[in-house]
C-alpha positions as CSV (number, residue, x, y, z in Angstrom):
1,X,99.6,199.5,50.6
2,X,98.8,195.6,51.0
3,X,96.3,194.7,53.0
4,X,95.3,191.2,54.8
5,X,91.0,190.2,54.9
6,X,90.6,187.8,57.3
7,X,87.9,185.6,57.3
8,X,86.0,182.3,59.0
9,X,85.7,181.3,62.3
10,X,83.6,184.0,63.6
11,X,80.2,184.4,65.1
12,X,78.8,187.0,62.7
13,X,75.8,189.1,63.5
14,X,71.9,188.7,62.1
15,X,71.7,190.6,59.8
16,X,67.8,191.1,59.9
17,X,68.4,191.4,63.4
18,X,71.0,194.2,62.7
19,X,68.5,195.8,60.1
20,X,65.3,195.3,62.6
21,X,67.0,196.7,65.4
22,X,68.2,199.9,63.4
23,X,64.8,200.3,62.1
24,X,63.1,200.7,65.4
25,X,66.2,203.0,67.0
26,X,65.8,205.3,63.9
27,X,61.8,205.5,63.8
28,X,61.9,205.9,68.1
29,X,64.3,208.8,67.1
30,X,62.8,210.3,64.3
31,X,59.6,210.5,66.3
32,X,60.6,212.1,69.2
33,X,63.9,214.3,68.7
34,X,63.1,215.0,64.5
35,X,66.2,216.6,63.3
36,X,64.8,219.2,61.3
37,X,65.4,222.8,60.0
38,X,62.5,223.9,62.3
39,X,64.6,222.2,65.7
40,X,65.3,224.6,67.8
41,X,68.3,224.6,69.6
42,X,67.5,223.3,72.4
43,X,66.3,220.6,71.3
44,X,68.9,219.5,69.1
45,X,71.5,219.8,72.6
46,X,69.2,217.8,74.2
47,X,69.2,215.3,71.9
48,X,73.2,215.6,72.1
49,X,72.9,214.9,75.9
50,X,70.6,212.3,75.8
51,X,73.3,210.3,73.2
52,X,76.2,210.8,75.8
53,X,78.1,213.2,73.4
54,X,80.7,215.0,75.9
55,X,80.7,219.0,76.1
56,X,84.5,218.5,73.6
57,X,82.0,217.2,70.7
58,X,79.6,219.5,70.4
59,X,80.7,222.8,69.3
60,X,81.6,221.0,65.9
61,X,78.5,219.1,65.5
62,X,76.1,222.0,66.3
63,X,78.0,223.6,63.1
64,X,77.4,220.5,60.9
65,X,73.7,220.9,62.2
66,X,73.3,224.0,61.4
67,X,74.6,223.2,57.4
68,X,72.9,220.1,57.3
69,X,69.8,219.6,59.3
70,X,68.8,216.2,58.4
71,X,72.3,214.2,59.2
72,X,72.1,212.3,61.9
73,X,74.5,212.2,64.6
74,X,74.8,208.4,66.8
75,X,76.9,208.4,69.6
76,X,78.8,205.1,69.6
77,X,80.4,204.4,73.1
78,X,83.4,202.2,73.0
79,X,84.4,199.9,75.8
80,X,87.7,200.2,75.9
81,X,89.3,203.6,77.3
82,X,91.0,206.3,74.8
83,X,94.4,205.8,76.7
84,X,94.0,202.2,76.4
85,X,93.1,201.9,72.7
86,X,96.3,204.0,72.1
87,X,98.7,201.9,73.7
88,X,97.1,199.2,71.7
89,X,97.2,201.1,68.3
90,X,100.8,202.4,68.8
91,X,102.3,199.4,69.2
92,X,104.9,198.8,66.6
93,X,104.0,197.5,63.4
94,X,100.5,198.4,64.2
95,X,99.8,202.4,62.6
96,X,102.1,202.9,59.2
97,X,102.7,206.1,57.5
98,X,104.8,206.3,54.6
99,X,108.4,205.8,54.4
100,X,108.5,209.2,52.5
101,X,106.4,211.0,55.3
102,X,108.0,213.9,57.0
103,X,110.5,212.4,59.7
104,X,108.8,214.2,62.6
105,X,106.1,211.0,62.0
106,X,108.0,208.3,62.3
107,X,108.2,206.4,65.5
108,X,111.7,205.7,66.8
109,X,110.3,203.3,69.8
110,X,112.3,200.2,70.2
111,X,111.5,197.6,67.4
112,X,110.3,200.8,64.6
113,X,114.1,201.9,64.5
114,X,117.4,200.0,63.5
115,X,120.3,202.0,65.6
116,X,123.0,199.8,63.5
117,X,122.0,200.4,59.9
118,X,120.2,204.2,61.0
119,X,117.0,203.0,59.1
120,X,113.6,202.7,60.1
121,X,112.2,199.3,60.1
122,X,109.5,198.7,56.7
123,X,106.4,197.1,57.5
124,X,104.1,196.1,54.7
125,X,106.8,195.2,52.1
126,X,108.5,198.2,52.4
127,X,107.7,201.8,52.0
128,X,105.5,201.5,55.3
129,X,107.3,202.5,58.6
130,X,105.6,202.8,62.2
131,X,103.5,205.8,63.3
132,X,104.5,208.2,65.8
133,X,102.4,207.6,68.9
134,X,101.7,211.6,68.6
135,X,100.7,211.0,65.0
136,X,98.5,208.2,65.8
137,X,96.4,209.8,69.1
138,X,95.7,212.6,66.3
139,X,94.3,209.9,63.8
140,X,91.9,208.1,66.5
141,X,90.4,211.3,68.0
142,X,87.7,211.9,66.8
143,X,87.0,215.5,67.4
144,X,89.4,216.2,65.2
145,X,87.2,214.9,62.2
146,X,84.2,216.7,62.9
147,X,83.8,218.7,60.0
148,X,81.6,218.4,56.6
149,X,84.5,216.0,55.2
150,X,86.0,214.2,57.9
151,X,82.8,213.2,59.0
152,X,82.6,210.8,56.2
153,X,84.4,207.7,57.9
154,X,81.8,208.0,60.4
155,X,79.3,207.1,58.0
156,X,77.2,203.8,58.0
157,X,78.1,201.5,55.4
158,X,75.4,199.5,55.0
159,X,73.9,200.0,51.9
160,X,71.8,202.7,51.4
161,X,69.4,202.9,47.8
162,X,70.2,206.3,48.2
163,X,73.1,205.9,46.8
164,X,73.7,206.3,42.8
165,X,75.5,205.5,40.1
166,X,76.8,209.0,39.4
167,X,78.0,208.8,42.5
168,X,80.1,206.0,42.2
169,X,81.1,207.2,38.6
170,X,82.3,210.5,40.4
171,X,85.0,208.3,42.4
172,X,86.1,206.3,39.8
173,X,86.3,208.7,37.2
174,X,89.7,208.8,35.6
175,X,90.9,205.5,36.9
176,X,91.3,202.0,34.9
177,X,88.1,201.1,36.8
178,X,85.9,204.0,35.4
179,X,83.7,201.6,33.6
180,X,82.8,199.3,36.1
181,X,80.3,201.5,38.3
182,X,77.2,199.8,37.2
183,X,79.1,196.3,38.6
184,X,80.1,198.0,41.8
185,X,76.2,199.2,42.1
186,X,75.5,195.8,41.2
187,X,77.5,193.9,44.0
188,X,76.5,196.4,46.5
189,X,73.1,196.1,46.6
190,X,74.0,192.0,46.8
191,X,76.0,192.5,49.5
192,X,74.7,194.6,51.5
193,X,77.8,196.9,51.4
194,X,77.6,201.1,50.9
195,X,78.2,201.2,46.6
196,X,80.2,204.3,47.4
197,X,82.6,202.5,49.9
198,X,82.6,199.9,47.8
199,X,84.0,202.4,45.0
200,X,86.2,204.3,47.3
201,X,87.8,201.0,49.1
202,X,89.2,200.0,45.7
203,X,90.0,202.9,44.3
204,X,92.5,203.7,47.8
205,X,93.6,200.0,47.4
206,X,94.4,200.2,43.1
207,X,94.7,204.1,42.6
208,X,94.2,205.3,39.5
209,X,96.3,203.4,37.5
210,X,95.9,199.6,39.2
211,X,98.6,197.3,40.4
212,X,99.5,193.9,39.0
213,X,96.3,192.4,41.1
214,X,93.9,194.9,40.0
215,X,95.2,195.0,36.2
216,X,95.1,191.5,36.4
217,X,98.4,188.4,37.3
218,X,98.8,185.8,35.5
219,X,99.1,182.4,37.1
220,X,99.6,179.1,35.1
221,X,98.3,181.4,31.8
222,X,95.2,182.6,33.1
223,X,94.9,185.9,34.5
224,X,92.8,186.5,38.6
225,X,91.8,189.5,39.9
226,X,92.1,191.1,43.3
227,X,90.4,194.7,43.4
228,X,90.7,195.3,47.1
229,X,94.1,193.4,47.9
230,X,92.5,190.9,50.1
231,X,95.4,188.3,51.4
232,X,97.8,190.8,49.8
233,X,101.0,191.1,52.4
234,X,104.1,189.0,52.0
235,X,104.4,185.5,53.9
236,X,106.5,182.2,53.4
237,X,109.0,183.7,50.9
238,X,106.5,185.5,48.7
239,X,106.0,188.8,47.8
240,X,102.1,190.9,48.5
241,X,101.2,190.3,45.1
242,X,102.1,187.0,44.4
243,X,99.9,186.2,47.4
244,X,97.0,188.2,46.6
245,X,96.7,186.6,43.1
246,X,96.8,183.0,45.0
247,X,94.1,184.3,47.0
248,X,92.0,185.4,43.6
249,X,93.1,182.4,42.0
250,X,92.3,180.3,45.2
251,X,88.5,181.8,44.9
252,X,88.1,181.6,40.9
253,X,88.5,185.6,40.6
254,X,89.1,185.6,37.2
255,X,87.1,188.5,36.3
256,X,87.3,191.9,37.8
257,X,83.2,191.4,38.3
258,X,83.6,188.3,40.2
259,X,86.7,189.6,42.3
260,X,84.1,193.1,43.1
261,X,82.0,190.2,43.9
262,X,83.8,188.2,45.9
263,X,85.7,191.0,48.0
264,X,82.4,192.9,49.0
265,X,80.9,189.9,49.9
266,X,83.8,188.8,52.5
267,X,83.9,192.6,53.8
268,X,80.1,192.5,54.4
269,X,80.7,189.5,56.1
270,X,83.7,190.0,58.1
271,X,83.3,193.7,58.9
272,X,80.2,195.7,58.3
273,X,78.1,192.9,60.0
274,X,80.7,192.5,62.7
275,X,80.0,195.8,63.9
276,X,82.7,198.0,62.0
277,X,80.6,199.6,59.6
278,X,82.4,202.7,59.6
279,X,85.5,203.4,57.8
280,X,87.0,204.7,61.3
281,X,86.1,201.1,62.8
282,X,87.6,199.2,60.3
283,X,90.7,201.3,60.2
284,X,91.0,201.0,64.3
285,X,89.0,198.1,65.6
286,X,88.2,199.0,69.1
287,X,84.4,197.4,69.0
288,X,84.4,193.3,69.9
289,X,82.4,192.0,66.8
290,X,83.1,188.5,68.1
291,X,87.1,188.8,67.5
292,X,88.1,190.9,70.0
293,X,90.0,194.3,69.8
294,X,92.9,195.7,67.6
295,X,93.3,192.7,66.2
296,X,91.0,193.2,62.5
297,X,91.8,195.9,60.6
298,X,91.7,196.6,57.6
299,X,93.9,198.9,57.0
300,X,97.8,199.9,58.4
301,X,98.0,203.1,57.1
302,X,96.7,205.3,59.6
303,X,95.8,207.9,57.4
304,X,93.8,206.0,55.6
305,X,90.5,206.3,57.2
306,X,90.2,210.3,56.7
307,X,91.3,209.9,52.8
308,X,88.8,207.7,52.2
309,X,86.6,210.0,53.7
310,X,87.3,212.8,51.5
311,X,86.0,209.9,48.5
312,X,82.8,209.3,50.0
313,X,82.4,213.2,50.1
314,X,83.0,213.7,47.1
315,X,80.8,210.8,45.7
316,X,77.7,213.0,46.8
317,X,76.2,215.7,44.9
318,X,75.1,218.9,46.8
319,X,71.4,218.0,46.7
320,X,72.0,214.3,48.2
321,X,74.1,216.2,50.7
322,X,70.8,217.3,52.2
323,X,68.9,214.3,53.1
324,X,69.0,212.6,55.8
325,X,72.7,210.6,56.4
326,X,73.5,208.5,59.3
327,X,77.1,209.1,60.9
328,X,78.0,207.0,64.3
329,X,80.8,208.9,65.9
330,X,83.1,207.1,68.2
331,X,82.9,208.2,72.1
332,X,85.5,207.0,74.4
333,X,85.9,207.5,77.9
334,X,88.9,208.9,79.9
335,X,89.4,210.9,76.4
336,X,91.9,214.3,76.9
337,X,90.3,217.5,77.8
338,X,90.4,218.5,74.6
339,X,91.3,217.3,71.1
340,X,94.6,215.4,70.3
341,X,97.3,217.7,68.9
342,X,97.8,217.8,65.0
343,X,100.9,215.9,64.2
344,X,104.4,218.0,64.0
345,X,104.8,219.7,60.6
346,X,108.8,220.1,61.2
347,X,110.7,217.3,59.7
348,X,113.7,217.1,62.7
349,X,113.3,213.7,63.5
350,X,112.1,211.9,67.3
351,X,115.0,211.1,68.4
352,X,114.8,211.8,72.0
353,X,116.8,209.0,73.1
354,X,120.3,208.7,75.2
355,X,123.1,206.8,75.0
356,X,124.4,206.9,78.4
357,X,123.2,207.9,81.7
358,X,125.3,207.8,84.7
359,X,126.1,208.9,88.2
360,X,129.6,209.5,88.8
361,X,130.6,206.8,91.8
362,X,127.6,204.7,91.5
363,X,125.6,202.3,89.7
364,X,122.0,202.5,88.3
365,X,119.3,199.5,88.8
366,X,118.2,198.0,86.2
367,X,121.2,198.7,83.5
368,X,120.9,201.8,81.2
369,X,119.2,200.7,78.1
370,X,117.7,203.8,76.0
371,X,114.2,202.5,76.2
372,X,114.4,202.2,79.5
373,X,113.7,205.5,81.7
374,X,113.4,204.7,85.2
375,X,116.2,204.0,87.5
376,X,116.8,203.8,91.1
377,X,120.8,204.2,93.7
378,X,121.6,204.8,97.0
379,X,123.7,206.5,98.2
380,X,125.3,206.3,101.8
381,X,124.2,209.1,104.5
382,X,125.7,211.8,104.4
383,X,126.1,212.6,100.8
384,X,125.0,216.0,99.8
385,X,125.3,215.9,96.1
386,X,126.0,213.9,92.9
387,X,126.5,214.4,89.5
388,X,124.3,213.6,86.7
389,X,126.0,212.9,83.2
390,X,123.5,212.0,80.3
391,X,125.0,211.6,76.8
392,X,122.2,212.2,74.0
393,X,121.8,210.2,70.4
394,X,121.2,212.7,68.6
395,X,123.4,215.9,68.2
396,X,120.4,218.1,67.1
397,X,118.7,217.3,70.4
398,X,119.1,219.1,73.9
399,X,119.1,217.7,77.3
400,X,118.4,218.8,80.9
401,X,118.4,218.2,84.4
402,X,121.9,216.8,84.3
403,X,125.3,218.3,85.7
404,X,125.3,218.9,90.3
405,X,121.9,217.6,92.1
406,X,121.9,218.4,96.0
407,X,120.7,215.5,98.0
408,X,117.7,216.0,100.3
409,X,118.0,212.7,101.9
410,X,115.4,210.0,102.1
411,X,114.4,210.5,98.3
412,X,115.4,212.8,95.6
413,X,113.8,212.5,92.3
414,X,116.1,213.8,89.1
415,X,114.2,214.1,86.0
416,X,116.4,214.3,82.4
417,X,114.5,215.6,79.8
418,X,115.6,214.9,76.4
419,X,114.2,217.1,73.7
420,X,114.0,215.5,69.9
421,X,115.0,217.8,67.0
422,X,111.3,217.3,66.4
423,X,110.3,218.5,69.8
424,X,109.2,215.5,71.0
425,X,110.1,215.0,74.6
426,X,111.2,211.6,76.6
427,X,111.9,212.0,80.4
428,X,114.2,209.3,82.6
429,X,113.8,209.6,86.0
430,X,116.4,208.5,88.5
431,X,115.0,208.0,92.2
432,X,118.5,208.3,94.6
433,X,117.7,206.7,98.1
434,X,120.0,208.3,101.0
435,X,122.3,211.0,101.3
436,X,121.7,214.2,102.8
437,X,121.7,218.0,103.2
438,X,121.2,219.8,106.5
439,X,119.4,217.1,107.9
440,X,122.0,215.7,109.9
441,X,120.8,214.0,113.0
442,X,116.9,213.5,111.4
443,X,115.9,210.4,110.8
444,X,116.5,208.7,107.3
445,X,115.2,205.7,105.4
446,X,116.3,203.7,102.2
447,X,116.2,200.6,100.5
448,X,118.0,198.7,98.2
449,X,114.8,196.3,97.4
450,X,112.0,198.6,98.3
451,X,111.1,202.2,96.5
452,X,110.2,204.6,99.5
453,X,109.0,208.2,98.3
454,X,105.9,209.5,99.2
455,X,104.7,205.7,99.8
456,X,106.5,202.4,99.7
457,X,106.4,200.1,96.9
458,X,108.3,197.3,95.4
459,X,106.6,195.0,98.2
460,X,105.2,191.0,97.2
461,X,102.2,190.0,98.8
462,X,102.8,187.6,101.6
463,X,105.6,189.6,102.9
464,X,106.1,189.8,106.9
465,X,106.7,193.0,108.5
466,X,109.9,191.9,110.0
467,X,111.4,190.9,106.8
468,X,110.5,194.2,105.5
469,X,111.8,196.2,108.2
470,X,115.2,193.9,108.2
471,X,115.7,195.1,104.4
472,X,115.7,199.5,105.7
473,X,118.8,200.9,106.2
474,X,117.7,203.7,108.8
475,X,119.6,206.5,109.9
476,X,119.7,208.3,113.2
477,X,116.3,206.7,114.3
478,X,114.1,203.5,113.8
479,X,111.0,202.4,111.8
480,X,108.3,200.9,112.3
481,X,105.2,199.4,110.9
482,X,101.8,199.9,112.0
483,X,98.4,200.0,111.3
484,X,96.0,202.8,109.5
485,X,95.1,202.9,113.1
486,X,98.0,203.4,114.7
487,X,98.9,199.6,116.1
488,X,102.0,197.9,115.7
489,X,102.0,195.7,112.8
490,X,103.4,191.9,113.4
491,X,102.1,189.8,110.5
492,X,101.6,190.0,107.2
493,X,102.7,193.6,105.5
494,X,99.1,194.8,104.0
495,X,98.2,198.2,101.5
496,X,97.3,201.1,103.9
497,X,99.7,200.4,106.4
498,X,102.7,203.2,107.6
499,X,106.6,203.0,108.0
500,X,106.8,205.4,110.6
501,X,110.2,206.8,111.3
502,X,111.2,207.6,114.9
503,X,113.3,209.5,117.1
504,X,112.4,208.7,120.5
505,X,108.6,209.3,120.8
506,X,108.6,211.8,117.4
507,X,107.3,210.7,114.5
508,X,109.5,212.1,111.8
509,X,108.0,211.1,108.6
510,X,105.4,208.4,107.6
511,X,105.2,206.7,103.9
512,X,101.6,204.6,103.5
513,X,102.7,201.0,102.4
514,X,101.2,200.2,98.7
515,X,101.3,196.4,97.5
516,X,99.9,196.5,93.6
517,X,96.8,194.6,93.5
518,X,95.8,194.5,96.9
519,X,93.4,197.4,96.9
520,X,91.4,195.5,100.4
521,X,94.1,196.0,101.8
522,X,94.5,192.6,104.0
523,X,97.8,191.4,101.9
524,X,96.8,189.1,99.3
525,X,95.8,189.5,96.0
526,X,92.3,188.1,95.4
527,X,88.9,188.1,93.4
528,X,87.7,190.7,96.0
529,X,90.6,193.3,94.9
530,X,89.1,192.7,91.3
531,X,85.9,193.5,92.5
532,X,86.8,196.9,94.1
533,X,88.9,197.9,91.4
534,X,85.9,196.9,89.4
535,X,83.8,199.1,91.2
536,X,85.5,202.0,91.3
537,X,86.0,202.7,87.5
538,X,82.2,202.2,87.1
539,X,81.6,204.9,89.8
540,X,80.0,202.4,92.2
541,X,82.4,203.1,94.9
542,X,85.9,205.2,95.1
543,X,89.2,204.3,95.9
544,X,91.6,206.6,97.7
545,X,94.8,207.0,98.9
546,X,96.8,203.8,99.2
547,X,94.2,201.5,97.7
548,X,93.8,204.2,95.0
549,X,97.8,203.5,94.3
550,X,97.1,199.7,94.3
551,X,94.5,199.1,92.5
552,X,96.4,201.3,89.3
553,X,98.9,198.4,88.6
554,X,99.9,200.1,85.4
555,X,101.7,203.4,87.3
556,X,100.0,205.7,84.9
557,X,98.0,207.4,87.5
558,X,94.8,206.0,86.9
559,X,92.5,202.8,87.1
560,X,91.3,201.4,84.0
561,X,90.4,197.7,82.5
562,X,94.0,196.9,81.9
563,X,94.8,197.4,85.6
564,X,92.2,194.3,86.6
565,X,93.5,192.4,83.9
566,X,96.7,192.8,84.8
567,X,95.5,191.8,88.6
568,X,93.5,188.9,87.3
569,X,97.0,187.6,85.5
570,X,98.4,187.7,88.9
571,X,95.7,185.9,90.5
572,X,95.5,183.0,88.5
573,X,99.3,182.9,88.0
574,X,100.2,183.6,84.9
575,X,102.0,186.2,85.8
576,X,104.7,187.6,88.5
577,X,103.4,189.8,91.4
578,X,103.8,193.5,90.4
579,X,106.2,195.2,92.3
């Protein structure tokens, strides 16, 4: 698949301060924690520990320390959270696989699928569709590469003189580009770049045979190379090739020595020295070289990280296998318990979307759109049950939680749960406000602007109490606001205040008032909120309760870096307040 290099603009890294600062990490190491046949094990976990490798890693590398005593195992701690990479990498567009991949990996999320024509949408110039989140979350974890071969686009990619040319004849043996490995050991060394990745890069780029940039295009009669399809992906009418050759041609690549040349020197430039100098880092970019995250990668197909790997195995022969190699393994925080799932071998596809969902007698808020899964209705008191119809996509699929749903009043929560022919599960959720059953004569509450459940949400900062109370439609009692403390509340509505709901002097039922971003809890959203929130996911402080709930702006149950910036949007306008 076509690729795009970018280039320019960038604050790029020293590199003799890169190479200086390695130096005394690796000699500090190597003099106090030796990794050596003779370590005992003991040592070696310490070591483990004292690199920040969680308890998930370390069954796998004690094995690959056991084989191979003298590799060297760097934790590299990423900034942004595993959950938040992955919403960043499944994006649409952003993780291919292969039109010809089993179905069971292909996305079906809005934008990867066209409903109309039943195709998926090609990225890439076609034969590239979107990843399957599932497929994806396999692909960045880690752990699941921890073996003598998948440990390979961990590797450092700096150059390394122990490196040879039998090695890089080993990986392009039986290609068009078997003769060139003395020019790829050649540029290498020049540019600072690992020969064998160099070697490898190309080869998952050309394949054996080459395409039209590798073999050579002719523009104007004069033929320009492009050996690692740098600038190849269609644009402005053209097609990937035509604009990789006016890339070569644009840079006088009229060679295939000065196109080696030319495309190892950009990706020394723009990635190894920008802090991806690992094949894992370059395929997902979650490490802020001076460009941010998600945004430079290499390459689309998410596979392609682990194949490589297998090349840069396979470039080594057994006795170079047992010197000393330097692999710096990716370490995220909030990662799963254990080790994302393999992707689905069955080939039913992931469709788990519906068609239709409805009520009989009353209307959903927002409008049912398939993407869409949560919904909210009330119903008036007094109503004991309602029926759920749900009308799937896909005829291989299966669907429940539909049919008769008794009412408990206040809130009841109906979960549908569609099932894909892949397995592949999507859940809508409808929230029904009001009704009853058997609770005739208690107290009830609901809301046609606010969500009331086991707190109350849907609330602007800046609200008043009495225009929050004046929006309730309460049954056989009253409610009213007050304070954490137990005092009436007659301004401003604030997180970590109660509806209380009353019969006489009986409190019935209380629900905690949440506004989204104000985690102080005084009813504005402000730098201080960002500062708590900011606190709490270093471990400064701890949130709880309410200001727990407003502080995760996201609704996924936790507070991470996208929460504040989401809060910080708020604060400075640019976006709505989060209801």
């Amino acid at each position: 698949m076509y690729i795009m290099l970018r280039e320019g603009g960038r604050t790029m890294r020293k590199i003799l301060t890169v190479a200086v600062a390695f130096c005394l990490v690796f000699s500090l190491f190597c003099g106090t924690l030796t990794l050596s046949a003779a370590q005992s094990a003991a040592e070696f976990e310490a070591y483990l520990t004292s690199q920040g490798f969680p308890d998930s890693y370390k069954p796998a590398l004690r094995t690959l320390h056991a084989s191979y005593p003298n590799w060297v195992f760097v934790a590299k701690h990423i900034v942004p959270s595993f959950g938040d990479a992955l919403n960043a990498e499944a994006k649409v567009g952003k993780n291919l696989v292969a039109s010809y991949a089993r179905t069971s990996w292909k996305s079906m999320d809005e934008g990867a699928y066209n409903w109309d024509t039943k195709q998926y949408v090609a990225f890439d110039s076609g034969g590239w569709v979107t990843a399957q989140r599932e497929v994806v979350a396999y692909y960045m974890d880690p752990r699941n590469f921890l073996d003598d071969t998948g440990i390979f686009q961990f590797e450092s990619l700096s150059f390394s003189a122990s490196h040879t040319l039998d090695g890089v004849k080993q990986i392009l043996s039986g290609s068009f580009m078997s003769g060139l490995a003395e020019t790829f050991m050649k540029v290498a060394k020049e540019s600072g770049v690992s020969a064998l990745h160099l070697a490898s890069r190309a080869r998952q780029e050309q394949g054996a045979n080459g395409n039209a940039l590798g073999k050579g295009y002719t523009i104007d009669g004069k033929k320009y190379y492009n050996f690692f399809d740098i600038g190849a992906y269609a644009a402005n009418g053209k097609s990937a090739i035509e604009n990789g050759a006016a890339y070569a041609k644009a840079r006088g690549w009229d060679t295939p020595e000065k196109s080696i040349a030319g495309g190892a020197a950009q990706l020394g430039r723009g990635y190894i020295n920008m802090g991806q100098d690992t094949l894992y880092l370059q395929k997902f970019d979650v490490v802020d070289g001076g460009n941010g995250y998600y945004n430079h990668q290499y390459m689309s197909n998410v596979t392609a990280a682990k194949s490589e790997s297998n090349s840069m195995k396979r470039a080594y022969s057994a006795e170079a296998l047992k010197g000393t190699m330097v692999f710096n393994i990716p370490v995220y925080t909030g990662m799963p318990a254990a080790a994302c799932a393999a992707p689905q071998s069955q080939n039913g596809n992931n469709d788990n979307t519906l068609t239709g969902l409805s009520v009989a007698g009353y209307a959903l808020t927002p409008t049912f759109y398939r993407y869409t899964t949560d919904y909210t209705l009330t119903v008036p008191a007094g109503v004991s049950s309602v029926t759920v119809t749900a009308n799937k996509s896909d005829s291989g699929a299966s669907v429940s939680g539909t049919g008769v749903v008794a009412l408990s009043g206040g809130q009841t929560t109906v979960s549908v749960r569609v099932t894909a022919p892949s397995g592949l599960v999507r859940t809508y959720t409808l929230h029904i406000y009001g009704g009853s059953s058997g609770s005739e004569g208690k107290p009830a509450v609901s809301s046609t602007v606010y969500h009331i459940a086991d707190c109350v949400t849907g609330i602007a900062p800046g609200m008043t109490a009495d225009t929050l109370l004046s929006k309730l439609t309460v049954q056989n009692g009253t409610a009213r606001l007050v304070t954490a403390s137990g005092g009436e509340v007659s301004g401003n509505v604030a997180t970590g205040q109660v509806l209380q709901l009353v019969s006489g002097s009986t409190v019935h039922a209380s629900f905690p008032i949440v506004i989204y971003g104000d985690v102080s809890g005084d009813g504005a959203v402000t730098s201080k909120d960002l500062l708590l929130a900011q606190k709490h996911i270093l471990g400064v402080s701890a949130l709880s309760g309410a200001y727990l709930k407003a502080a995760d702006s996201g609704k996924d149950g936790k507070v991470t870096s996208a929460d504040l910036l989401r809060t910080q949007k708020q604060i400075l306008g640019i976006t709505s307040p989060i209801l």
